[in-house]
MIBAFI-942231 format. One record per residue (C-alpha): x, y, z; residue in three letters. Coordinates in steps of 0.05 Angstrom, whole numbers, always signed. Example, Ala and Ser with C-alpha at 12.3 -4.5 7.8 and 13.67 -1.06 7.14 Angstrom:
<pts>
+--------+--------+--------+------+
|   east |  north |     up | rest |
+--------+--------+--------+------+
|   +246 |    -90 |   +156 |  ALA |
|   +273 |    -21 |   +143 |  SER |
+--------+--------+--------+------+
</pts>
This chain:
<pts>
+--------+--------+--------+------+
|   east |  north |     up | rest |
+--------+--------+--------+------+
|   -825 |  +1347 |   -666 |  UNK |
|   -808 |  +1310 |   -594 |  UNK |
|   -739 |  +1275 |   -594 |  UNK |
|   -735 |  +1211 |   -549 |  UNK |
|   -689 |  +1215 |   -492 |  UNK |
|   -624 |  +1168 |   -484 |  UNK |
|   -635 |  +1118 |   -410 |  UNK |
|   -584 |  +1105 |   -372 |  UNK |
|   -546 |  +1046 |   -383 |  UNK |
|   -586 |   +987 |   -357 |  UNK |
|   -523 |   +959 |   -317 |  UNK |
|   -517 |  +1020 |   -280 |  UNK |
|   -598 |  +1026 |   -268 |  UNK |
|   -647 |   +968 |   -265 |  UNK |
|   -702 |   +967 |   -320 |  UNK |
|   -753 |   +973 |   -266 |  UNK |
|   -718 |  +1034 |   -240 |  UNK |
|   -703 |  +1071 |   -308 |  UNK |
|   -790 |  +1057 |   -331 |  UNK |
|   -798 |  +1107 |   -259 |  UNK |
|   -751 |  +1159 |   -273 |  UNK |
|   -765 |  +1230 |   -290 |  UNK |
|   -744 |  +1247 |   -362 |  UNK |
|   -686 |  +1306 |   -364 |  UNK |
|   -682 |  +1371 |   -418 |  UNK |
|   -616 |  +1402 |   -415 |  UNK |
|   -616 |  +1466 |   -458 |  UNK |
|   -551 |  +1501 |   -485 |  UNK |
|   -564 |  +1565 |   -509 |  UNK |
|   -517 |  +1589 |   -560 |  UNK |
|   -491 |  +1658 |   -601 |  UNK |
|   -435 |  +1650 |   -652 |  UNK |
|   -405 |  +1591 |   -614 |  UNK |
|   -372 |  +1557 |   -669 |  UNK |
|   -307 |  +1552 |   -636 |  UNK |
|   -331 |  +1517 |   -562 |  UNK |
|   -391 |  +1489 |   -579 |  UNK |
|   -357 |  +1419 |   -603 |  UNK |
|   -322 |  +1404 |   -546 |  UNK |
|   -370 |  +1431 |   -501 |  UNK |
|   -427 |  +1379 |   -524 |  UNK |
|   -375 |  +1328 |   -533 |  UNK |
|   -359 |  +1332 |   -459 |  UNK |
|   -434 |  +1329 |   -424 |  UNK |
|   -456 |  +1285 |   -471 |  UNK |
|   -407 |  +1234 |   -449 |  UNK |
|   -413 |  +1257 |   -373 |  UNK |
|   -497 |  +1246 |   -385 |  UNK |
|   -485 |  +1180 |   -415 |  UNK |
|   -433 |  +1151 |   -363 |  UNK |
|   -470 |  +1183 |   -308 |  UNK |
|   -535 |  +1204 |   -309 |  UNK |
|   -595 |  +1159 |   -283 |  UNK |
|   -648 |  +1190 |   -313 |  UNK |
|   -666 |  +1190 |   -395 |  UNK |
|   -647 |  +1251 |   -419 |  UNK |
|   -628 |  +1287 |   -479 |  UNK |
|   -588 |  +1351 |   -500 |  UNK |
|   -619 |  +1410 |   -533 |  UNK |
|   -574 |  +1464 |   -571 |  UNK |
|   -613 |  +1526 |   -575 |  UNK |
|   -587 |  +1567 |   -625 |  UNK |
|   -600 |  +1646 |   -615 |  UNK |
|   -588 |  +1673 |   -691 |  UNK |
|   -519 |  +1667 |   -693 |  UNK |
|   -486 |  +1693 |   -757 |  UNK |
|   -425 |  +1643 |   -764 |  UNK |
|   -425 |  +1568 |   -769 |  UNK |
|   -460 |  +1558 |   -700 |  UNK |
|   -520 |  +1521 |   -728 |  UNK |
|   -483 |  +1486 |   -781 |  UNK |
|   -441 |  +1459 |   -728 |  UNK |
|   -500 |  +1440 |   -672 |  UNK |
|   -532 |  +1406 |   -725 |  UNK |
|   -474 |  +1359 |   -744 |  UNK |
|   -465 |  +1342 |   -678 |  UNK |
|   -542 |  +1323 |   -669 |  UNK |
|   -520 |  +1274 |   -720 |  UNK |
|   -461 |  +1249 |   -689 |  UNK |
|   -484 |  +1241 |   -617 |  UNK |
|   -552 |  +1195 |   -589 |  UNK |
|   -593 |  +1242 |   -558 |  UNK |
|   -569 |  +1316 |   -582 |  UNK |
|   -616 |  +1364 |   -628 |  UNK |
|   -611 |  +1427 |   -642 |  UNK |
|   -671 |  +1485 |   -645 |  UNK |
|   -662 |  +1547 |   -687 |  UNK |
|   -678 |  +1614 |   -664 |  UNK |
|   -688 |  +1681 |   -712 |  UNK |
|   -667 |  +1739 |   -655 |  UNK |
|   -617 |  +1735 |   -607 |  UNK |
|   -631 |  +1731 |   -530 |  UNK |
|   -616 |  +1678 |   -472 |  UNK |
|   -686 |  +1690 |   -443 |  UNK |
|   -719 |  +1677 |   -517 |  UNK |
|   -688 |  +1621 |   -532 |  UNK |
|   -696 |  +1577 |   -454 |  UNK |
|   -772 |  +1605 |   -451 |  UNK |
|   -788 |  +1584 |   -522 |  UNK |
|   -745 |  +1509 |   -516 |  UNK |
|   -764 |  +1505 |   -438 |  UNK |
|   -849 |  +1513 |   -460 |  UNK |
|   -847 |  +1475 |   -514 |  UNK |
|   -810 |  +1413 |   -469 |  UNK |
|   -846 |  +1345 |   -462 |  UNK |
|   -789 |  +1335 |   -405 |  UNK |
|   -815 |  +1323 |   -341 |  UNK |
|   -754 |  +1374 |   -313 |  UNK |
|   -712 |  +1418 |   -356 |  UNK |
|   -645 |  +1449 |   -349 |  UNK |
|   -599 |  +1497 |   -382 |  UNK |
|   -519 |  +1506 |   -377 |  UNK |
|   -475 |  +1561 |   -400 |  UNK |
|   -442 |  +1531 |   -466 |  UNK |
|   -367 |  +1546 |   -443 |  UNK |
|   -385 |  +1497 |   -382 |  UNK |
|   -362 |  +1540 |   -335 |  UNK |
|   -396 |  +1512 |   -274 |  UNK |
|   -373 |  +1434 |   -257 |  UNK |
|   -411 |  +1384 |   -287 |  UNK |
|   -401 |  +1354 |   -220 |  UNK |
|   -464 |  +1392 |   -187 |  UNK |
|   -506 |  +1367 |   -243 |  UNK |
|   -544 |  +1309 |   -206 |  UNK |
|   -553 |  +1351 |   -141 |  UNK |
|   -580 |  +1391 |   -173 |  UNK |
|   -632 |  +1346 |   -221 |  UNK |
|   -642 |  +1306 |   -148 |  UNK |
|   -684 |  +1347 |   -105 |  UNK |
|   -730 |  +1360 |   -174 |  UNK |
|   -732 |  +1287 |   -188 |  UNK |
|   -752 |  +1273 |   -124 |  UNK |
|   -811 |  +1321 |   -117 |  UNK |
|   -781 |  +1359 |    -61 |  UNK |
|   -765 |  +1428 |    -97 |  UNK |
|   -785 |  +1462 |   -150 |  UNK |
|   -733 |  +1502 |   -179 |  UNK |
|   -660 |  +1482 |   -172 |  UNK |
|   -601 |  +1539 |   -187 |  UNK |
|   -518 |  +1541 |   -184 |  UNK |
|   -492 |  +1582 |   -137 |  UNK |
|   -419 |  +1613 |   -138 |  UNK |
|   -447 |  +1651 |    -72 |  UNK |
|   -464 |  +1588 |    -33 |  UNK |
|   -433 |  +1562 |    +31 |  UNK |
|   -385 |  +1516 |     -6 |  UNK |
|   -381 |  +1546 |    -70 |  UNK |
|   -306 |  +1544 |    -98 |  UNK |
|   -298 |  +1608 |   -158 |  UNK |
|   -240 |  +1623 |   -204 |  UNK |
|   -257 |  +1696 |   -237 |  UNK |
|   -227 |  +1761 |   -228 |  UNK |
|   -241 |  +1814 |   -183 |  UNK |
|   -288 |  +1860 |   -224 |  UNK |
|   -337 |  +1804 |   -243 |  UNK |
|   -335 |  +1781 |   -172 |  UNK |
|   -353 |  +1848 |   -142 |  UNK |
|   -408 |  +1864 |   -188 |  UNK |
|   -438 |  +1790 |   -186 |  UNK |
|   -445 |  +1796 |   -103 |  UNK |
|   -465 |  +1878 |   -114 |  UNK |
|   -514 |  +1855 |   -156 |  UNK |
|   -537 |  +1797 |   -108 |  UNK |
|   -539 |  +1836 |    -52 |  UNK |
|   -587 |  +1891 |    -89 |  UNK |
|   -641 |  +1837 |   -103 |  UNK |
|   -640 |  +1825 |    -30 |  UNK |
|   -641 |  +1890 |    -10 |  UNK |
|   -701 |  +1907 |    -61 |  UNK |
|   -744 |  +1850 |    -59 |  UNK |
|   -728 |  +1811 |     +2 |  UNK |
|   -698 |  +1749 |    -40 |  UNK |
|   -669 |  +1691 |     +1 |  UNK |
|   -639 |  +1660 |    -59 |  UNK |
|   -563 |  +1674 |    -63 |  UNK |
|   -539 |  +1679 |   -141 |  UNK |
|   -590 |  +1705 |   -191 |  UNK |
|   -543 |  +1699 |   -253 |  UNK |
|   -511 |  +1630 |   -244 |  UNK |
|   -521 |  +1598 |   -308 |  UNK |
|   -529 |  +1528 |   -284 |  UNK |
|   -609 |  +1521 |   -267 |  UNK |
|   -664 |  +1478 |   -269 |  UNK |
|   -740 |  +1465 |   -254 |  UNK |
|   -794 |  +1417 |   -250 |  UNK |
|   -833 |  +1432 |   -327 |  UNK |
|   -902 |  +1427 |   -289 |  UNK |
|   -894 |  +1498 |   -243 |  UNK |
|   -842 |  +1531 |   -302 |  UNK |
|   -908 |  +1535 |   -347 |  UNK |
|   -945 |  +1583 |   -311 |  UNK |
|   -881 |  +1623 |   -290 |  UNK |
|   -860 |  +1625 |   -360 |  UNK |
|   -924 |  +1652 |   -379 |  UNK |
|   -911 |  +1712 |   -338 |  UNK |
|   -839 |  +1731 |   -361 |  UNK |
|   -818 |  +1783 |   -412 |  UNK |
|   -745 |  +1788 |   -413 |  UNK |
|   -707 |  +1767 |   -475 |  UNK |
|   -639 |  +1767 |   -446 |  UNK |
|   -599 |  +1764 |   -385 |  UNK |
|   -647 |  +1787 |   -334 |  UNK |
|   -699 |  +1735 |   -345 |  UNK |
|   -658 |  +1681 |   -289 |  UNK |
|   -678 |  +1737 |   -241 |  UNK |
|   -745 |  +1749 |   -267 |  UNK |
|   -764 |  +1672 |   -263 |  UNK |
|   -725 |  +1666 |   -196 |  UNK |
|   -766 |  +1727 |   -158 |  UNK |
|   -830 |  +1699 |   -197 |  UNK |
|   -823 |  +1621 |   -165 |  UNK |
|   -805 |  +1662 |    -97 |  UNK |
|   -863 |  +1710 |    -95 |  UNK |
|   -911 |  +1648 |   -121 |  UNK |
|   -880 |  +1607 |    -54 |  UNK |
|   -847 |  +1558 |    -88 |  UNK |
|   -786 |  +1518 |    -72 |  UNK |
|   -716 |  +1545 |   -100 |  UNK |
|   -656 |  +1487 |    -76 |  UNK |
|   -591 |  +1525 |    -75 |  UNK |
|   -520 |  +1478 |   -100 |  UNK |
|   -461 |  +1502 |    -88 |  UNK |
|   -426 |  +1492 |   -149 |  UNK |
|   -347 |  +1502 |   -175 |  UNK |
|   -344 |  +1556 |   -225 |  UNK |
|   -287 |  +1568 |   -274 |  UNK |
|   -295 |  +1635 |   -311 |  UNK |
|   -289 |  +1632 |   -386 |  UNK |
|   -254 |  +1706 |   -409 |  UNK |
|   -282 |  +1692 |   -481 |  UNK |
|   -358 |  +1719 |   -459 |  UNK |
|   -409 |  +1754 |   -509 |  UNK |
|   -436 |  +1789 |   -441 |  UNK |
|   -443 |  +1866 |   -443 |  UNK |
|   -431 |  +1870 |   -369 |  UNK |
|   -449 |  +1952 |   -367 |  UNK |
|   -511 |  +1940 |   -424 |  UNK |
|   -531 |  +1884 |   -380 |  UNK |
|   -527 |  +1929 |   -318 |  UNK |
|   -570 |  +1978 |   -343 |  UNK |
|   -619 |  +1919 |   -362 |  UNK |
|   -622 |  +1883 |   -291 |  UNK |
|   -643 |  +1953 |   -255 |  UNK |
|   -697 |  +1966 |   -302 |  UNK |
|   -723 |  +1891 |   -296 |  UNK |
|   -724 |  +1900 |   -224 |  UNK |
|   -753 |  +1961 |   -216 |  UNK |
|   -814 |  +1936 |   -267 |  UNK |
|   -817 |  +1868 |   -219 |  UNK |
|   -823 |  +1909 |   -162 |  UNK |
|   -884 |  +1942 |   -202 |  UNK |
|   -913 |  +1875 |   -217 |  UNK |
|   -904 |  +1847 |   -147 |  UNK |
|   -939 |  +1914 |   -115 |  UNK |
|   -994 |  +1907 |   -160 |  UNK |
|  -1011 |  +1824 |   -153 |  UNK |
|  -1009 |  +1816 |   -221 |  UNK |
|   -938 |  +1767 |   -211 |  UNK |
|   -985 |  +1718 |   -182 |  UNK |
|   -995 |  +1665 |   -220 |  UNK |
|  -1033 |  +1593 |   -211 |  UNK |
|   -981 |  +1541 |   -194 |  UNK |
|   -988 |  +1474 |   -175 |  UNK |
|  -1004 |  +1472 |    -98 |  UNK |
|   -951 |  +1439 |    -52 |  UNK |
|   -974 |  +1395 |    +14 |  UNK |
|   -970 |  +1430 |    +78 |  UNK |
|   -917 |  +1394 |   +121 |  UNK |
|   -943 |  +1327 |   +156 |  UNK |
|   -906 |  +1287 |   +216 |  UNK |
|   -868 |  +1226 |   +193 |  UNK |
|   -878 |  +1188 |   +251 |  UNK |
|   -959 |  +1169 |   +269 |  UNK |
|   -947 |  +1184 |   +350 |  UNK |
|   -912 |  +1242 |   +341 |  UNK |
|   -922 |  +1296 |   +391 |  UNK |
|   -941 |  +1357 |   +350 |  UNK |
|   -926 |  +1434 |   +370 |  UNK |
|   -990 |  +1479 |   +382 |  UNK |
|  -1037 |  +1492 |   +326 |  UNK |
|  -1006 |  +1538 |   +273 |  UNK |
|  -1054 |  +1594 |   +288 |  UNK |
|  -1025 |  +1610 |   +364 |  UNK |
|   -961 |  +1579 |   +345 |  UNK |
|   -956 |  +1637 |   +291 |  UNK |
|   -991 |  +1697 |   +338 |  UNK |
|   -926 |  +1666 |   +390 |  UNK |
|   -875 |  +1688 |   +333 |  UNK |
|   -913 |  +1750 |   +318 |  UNK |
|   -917 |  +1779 |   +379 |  UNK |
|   -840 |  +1761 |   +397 |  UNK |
|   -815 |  +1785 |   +334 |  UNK |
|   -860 |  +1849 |   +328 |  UNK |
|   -836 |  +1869 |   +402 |  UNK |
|   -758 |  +1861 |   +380 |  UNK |
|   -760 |  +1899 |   +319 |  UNK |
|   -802 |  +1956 |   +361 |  UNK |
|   -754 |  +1966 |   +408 |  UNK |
|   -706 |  +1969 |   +365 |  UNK |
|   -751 |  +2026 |   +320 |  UNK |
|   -766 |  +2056 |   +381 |  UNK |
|   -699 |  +2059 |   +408 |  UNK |
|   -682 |  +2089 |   +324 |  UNK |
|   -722 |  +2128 |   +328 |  UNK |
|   -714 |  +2166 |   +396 |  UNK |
|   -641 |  +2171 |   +380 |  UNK |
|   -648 |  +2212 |   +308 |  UNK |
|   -702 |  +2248 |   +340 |  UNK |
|   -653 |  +2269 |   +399 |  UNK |
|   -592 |  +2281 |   +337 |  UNK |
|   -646 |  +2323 |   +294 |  UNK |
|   -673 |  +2361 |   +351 |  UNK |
|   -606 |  +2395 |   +349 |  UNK |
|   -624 |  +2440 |   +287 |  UNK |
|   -690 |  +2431 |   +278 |  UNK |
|   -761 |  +2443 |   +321 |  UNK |
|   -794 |  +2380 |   +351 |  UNK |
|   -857 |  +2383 |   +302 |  UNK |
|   -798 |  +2373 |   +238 |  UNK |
|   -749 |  +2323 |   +278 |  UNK |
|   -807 |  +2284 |   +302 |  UNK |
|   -834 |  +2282 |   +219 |  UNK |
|   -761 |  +2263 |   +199 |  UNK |
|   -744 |  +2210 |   +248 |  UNK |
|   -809 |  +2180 |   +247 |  UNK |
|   -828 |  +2173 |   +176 |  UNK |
|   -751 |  +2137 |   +170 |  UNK |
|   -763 |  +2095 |   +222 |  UNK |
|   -824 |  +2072 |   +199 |  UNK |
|   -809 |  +2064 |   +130 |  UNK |
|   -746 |  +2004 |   +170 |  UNK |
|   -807 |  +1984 |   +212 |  UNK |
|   -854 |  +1963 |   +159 |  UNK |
|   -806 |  +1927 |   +114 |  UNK |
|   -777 |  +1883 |   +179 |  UNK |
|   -835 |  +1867 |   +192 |  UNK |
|   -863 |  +1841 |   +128 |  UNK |
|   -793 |  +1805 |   +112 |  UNK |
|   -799 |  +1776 |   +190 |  UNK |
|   -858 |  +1784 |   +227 |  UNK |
|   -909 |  +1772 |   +179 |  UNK |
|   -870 |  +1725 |   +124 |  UNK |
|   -918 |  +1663 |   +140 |  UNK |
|   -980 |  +1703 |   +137 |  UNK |
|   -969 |  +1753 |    +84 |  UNK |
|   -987 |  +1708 |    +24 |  UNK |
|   -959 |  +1746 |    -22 |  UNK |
|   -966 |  +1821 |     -1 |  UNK |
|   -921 |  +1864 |    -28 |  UNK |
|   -881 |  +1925 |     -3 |  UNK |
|   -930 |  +1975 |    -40 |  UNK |
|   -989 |  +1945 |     -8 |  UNK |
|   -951 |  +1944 |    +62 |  UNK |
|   -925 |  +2007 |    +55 |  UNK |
|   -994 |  +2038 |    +33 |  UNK |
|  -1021 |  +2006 |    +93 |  UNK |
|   -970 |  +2033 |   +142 |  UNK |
|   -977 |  +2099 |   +122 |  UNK |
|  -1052 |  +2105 |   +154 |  UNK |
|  -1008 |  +2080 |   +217 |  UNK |
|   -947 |  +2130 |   +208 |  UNK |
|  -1003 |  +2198 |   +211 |  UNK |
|  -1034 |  +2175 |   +270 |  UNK |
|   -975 |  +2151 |   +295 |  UNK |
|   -949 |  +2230 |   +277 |  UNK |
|  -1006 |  +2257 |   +315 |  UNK |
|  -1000 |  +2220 |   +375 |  UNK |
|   -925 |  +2226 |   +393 |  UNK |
|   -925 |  +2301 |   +367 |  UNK |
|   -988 |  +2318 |   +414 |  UNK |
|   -952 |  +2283 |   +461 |  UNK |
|   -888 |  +2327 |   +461 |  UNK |
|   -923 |  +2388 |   +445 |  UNK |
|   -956 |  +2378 |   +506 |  UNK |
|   -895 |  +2367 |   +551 |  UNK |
|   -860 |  +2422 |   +521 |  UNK |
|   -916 |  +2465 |   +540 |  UNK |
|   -917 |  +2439 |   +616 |  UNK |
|   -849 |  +2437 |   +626 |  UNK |
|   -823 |  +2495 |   +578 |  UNK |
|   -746 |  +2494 |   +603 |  UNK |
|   -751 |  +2417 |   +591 |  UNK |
|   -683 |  +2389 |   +556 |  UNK |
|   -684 |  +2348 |   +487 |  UNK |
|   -660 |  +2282 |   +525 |  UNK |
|   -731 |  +2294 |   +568 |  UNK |
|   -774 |  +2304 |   +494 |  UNK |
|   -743 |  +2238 |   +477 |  UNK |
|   -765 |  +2205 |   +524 |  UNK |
|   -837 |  +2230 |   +528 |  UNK |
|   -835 |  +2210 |   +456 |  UNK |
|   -803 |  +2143 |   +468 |  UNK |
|   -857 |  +2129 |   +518 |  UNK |
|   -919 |  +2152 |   +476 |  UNK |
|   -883 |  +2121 |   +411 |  UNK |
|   -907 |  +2048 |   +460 |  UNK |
|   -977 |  +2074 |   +450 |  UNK |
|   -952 |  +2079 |   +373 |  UNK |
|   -928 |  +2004 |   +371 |  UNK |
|   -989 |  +1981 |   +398 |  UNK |
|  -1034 |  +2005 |   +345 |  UNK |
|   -986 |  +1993 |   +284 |  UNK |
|   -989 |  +1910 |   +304 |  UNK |
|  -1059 |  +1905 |   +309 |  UNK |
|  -1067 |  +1947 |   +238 |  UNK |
|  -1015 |  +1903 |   +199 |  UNK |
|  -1040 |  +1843 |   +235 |  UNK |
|  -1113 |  +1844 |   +227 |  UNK |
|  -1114 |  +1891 |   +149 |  UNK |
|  -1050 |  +1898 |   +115 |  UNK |
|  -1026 |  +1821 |   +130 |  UNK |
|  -1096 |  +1786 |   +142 |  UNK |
|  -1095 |  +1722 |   +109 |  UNK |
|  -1133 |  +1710 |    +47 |  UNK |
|  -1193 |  +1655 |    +62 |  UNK |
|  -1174 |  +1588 |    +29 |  UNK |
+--------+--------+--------+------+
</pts>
């Protein structure tokens, strides 16, 4: 059954005003929380009544906890205007926000850790850019220009390890995965949440690299964040969890099946009628390909001449070419769909890029090795530093042909 939502007090927010604004979810999740859960409501309910200007309402989500949890949630729905409670039977943060979060009439929903350990203070920043229509996800980061974090050293290195592997693996631009302090507009959650399967901890990152890979907008606060020692986090359990849900969103990704049909967002427009507007997108984006394709080929040329030259040391040109080659293109490839490409890609993942450069990396092979082969067998008393740069040289030839095939195949955009 839908529970209204509590408006902000009409002296703070005109009537006219509070009939326009966005309504507001705010999920706690909850597991044998007996003990914080009191205060914890106590304390946002009163911050949400005092200072948020939008109706909103609280929503305890209890995940089948096996002490007084519920009993207590559900006195204080009693108690307090605008706070119910929703029973779970099996444990799991993921469960319980994707089974309160799709069942939402709330035009934006968001969920907090129950111990409140990230400042209530980054609360309207981060309902704001939702509200206004100019993002579509919203998430706490402790990783943030600006962020502020009391926690020990263990937590802290694993937290930014774990950050920086998302990165590494999928390209991510967001900053902090695991923050639990998030929120999203309820019309492009649906479709995300339809794709999700995690239960538990990893499902932040799931729903994060989902709205990512789908191009919509993630707004990054950086928030204050207090840690709270009394966790029910298995940090090594959880571990194990997050590289397995990686690895099978990497899968998904490299197969198109995490596309799903969200809501499409306006391309950008000039403000200002006589603005005077930069060259159509088409050569505007060939302008950036071309510059940025040329950098990170000198730089894989340059790579790749120099392991070539190191490998050449103990092993025959036909092997050190192989070696330095298939590395260097393997670095090539991924720049270049993270950089070069980004804008055009529409949603091409690394299998598909990598498949793609493969065709590139044999003929690439055959050229530069023909190439040196040849040399060699002009110039037999030639030195490894002149090899290099015969294959430096014909590796131009390479360069040449790998642009135009990632251009025009492996990155063609889709027709609208």
């Amino acid at each position: 059954m839908a529970r209204s939502f509590q408006s902000p007090t009409p002296a703070d927010v005109p009537d006219s005003a509070v009939t326009r604004q966005p309504t507001v979810e705010i999920v706690i999740p909850v597991y044998n929380e007996e003990r914080a859960l009191p205060d914890c409501i106590r304390t946002l309910h009163a911050r949400l009544r005092d200072e948020l200007p939008y109706p909103w309402r609280i929503t305890v989500a209890d995940n089948a906890s096996v002490d007084a949890t519920l009993d207590v949630a559900r006195d204080l729905s009693d108690e307090l205007p605008g706070a119910g409670v929703v029973h779970l039977d099996r444990k799991g943060r993921g469960l319980a926000l994707r089974t309160v979060w799709g069942a939402s009439d709330a035009d934006i929903v968001v969920y907090m850790d129950v111990d409140l350990s990230t400042g209530l203070d980054g609360l309207l920043p981060l309902i704001a850019p939702l509200a206004s229509g100019h993002s579509d996800l919203a998430i706490g980061s402790r990783l943030a220009a600006g962020a502020r974090t009391v926690r020990g050293p263990r937590r802290e290195l694993i937290s930014r390890c774990y950050n920086a592997l998302i990165r590494l693996s999928h390209g991510a631009r967001f900053s902090d995965a695991q923050c639990g302090f998030k929120a999203a507009r309820t019309e492009v959650l649906r479709p995300l949440l339809s794709k999700t399967e995690d239960d538990a901890w990893f499902f932040d990152t799931e729903l994060l690299l989902l709205a990512e890979h789908n191009g919509l907008r993630i707004h990054e606060v950086p928030v204050d964040w207090v840690e709270d020692v009394d966790t029910r986090v298995d940090v090594v359990g959880t571990a194990a969890d997050d590289l397995r849900g990686l690895w099978r969103m990497a899968r998904l990704k490299a197969s198109g099946a995490a596309r799903v049909p969200v809501p499409a967002r306006p391309g950008p427009a000039a403000e200002h009628p006589d603005a005077v507007l930069a060259p159509d997108a088409d050569r505007s984006q060939l302008a950036w390909q071309i510059t940025c394709f040329a950098i990170i080929g000198i730089a894989s040329t340059a790579g790749q001449a120099l392991l070539y030259w190191l490998l050449r040391t103990w092993w025959p040109p036909a092997a050190a070419n192989f070696v330095s080659l298939l590395v260097l293109t393997l670095l090539n490839t991924e720049a270049n769909r993270r950089l070069t490409f980004r804008y055009s890609a529409d949603g091409v993942g690394a299998g598909r890029a990598h498949l793609g450069a493969g065709a590139v990396f044999v003929v690439g092979y055959l050229i530069t090795s023909a190439a040196v082969l040849a040399f060699r067998e002009a110039v037999p008393d030639a030195s490894a530093a002149a090899e290099t740069l015969v294959l430096a040289v014909s590796s131009v030839l390479v360069t040449g042909i790998r642009f135009l095939v990632l251009r025009l195949a492996v990155f063609r955009r889709r027709a609208s």
